[in-house]
N, C-alpha and C positions, 0 to 999 in steps of 0.2 A: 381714694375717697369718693363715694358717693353724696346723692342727696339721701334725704328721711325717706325710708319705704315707707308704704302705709302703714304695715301696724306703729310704727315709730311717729306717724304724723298724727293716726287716731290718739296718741296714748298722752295727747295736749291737744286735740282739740275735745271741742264741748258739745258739740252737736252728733247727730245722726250717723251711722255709718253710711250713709246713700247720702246725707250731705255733707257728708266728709268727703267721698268718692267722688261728688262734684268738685268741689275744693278743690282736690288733688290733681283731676284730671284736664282743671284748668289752670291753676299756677304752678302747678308742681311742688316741690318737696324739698327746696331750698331752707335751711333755718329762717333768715331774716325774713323771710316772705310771711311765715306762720305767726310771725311777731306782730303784722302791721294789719289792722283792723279793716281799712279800707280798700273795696275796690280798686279805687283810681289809682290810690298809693301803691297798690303791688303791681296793677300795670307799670305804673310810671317808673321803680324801685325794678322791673324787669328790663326792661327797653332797653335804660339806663345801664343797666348789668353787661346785657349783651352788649351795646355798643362802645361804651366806655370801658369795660376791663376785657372783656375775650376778644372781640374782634380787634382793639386797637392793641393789645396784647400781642396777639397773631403777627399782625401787620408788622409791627416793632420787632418781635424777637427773629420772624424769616425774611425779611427785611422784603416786602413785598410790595412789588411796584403797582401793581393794578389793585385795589382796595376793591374796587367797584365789582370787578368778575368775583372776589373770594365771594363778596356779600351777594351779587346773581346767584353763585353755586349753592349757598345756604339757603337761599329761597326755594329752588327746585326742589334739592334734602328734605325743607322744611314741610314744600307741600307735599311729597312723596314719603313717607315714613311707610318702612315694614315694604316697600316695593323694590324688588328686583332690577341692579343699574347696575353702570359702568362706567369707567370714564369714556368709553367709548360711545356709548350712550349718549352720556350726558353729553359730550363733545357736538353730534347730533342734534339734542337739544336746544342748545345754546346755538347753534349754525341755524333753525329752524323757526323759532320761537322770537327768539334774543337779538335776531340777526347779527351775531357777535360769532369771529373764528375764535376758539380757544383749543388748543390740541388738549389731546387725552393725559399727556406725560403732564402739562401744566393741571388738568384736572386731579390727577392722583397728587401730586404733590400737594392740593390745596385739601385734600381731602387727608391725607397723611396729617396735615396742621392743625384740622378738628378736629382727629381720633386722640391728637397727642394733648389736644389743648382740654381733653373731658368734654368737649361740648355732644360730641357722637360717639355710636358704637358702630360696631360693623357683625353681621354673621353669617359665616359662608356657608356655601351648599357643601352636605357631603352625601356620596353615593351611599345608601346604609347597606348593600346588598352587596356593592364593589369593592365595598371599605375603603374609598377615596375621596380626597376632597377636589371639588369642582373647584377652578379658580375662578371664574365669573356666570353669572350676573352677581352680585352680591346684596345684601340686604342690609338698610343702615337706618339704626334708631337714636332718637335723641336720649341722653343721658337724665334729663330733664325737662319734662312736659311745656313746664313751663316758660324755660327759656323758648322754645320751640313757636309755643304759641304767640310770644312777643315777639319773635320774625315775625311773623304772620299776622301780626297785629289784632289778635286773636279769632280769627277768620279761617275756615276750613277745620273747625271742629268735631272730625268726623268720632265718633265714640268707639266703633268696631275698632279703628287704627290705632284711637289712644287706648283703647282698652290693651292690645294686642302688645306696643311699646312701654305698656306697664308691665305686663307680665315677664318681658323680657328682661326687664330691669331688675325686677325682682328676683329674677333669677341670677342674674350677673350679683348680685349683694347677696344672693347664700352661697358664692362661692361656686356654680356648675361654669363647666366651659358649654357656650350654647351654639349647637350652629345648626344649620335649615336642613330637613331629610328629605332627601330625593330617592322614589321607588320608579326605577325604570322597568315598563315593563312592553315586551314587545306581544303585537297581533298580525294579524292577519285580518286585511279590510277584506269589502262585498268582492273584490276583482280580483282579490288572490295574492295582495302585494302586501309583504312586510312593514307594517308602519311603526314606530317607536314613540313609546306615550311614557310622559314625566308627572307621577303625581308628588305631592309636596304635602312634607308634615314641617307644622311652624317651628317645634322647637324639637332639636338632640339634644338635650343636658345630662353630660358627663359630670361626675367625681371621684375621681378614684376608679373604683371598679364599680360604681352605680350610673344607671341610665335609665334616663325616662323619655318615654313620647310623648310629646306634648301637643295640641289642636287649640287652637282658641278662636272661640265662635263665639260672636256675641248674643245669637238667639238661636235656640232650638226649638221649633215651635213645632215640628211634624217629624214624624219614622223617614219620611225622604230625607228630613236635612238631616236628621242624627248618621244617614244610611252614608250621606255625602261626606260628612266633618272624618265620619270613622274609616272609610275605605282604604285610605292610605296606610292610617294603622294598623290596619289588620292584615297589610302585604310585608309585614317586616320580615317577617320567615323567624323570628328569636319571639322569646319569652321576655323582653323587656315590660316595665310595667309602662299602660296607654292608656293616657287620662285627659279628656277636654275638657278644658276651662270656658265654662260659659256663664252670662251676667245674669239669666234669666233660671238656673236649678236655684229654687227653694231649700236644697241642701244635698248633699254630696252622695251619694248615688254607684251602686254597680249595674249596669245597664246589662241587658239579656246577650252579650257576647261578650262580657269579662273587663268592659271599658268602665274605667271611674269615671263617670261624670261629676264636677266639682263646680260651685259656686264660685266668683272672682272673691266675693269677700273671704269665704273659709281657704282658700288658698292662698291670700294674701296677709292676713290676721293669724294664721298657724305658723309658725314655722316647717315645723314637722309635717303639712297637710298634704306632701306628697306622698307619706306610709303610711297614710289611714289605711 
């Protein structure tokens, strides 16, 4: 079960799709949240949610002794969405920041508890040219914005990263298996030495035998950044279809090298807006 996608949130509310899009990308897409009028209330109705059914949830069914590191771990998750980690990392993290030892094994296991409990997602790098999947660093989004931003006590709003973990979401509710494309591709520096360069497309989404590449930028303001969001896609070496999602196209678009560029709203509000 997910939450409401947007077109499912727009299609009861009453207002604007850009203040609907606000909406969304502050409380997210819970039912009972769309029901309650006030601000404070859906703060308050959030908070409540996370701490009172998921986390003490968690706690109770893995029977987990340290409450305090799981709820540390969701803070780093919560400020880092769509960023590339590990437990090993995070192990790191927490030794450095937190000044707390917490081994990697105890990380993955707490991180095993949100994937299962629906509060996160995970999705991994695959080589698109090697045909394999990388097993780390890994990339992990919230299932819901909202919950997300009430860890956060709704602080680090960044819109590029919510924009980015809507999209994925979205995806994950039409059913695509999604995970991160890596194009490795070797050169040769000024001195004559082989160096190996890793560029990155945001989303692979599989179904069946369909595949899309997917970019999500939240502005395209100039031929440099369109030249930068596409680079990756254009190193696929296949004919899959290669489309960036950005907040800022007026409307949906074949750009002069064969890339859809598409609006966040017409790709969220269509179902079908990936075969235009």
């Amino acid at each position: 079960m997910h939450p409401l996608s947007f077109a499912e949130f727009m299609s009861v509310y009453s207002g604007t799709k850009q203040d609907g899009w606000n909406e969304y990308m502050l409380y997210g897409g819970l039912p009972p949240v769309i029901n309650i009028s006030s601000p404070e209330e859906k703060i308050h109705f959030l908070k409540l949610l996370f701490e009172e059914t998921y986390i003490s949830d968690i706690v109770d069914r893995h029977n987990v002794r340290n409450r305090a590191e799981l709820e540390e771990l969701l803070n780093i998750l919560s400020s880092a969405i769509g960023s590339l980690t590990n437990p090993t990392k995070l192990s790191a993290t927490f030794k450095s920041v937190k000044q707390k030892t917490i081994s990697n094994v105890t990380i993955k296991r707490y991180i095993d508890y949100l994937c299962d409990s629906f509060l996160i997602d995970s999705a991994f790098r695959y080589d698109i040219k090697g045909k394999r999947y990388i097993d780390t660093p890994v990339r992990y989004y919230f299932t819901d914005l909202g919950l997300r931003n009430a860890r956060l006590n709704f602080r680090q709003l960044e819109e590029t990263h919510a924009m980015e973990n809507i999209i994925f979401n979205e995806l994950k509710i039409r059913g695509f298996s999604v995970d991160v494309g890596v194009i490795t591709l070797n050169k040769t520096n000024e001195k004559g030495y082989g160096v190996r360069k890793q560029l990155e497309i945001d989303f692979v989404c599989n179904k069946g035998s369909r595949r899309y590449y997917i970019q999500s930028a939240y502005a395209i303001p100039d031929r440099k950044k369109m030249e930068q969001e596409q680079r990756s896609l254009m190193l696929t070496g296949d004919f899959f279809k290669k489309i960036i999602i950005t907040k800022d196209a007026p409307t949906s678009y074949y750009n002069d090298d064969g890339l859809l560029v598409m609006s966040v709203y017409d790709f969220l509000l269509n179902e079908g807006s990936l075969d235009i």
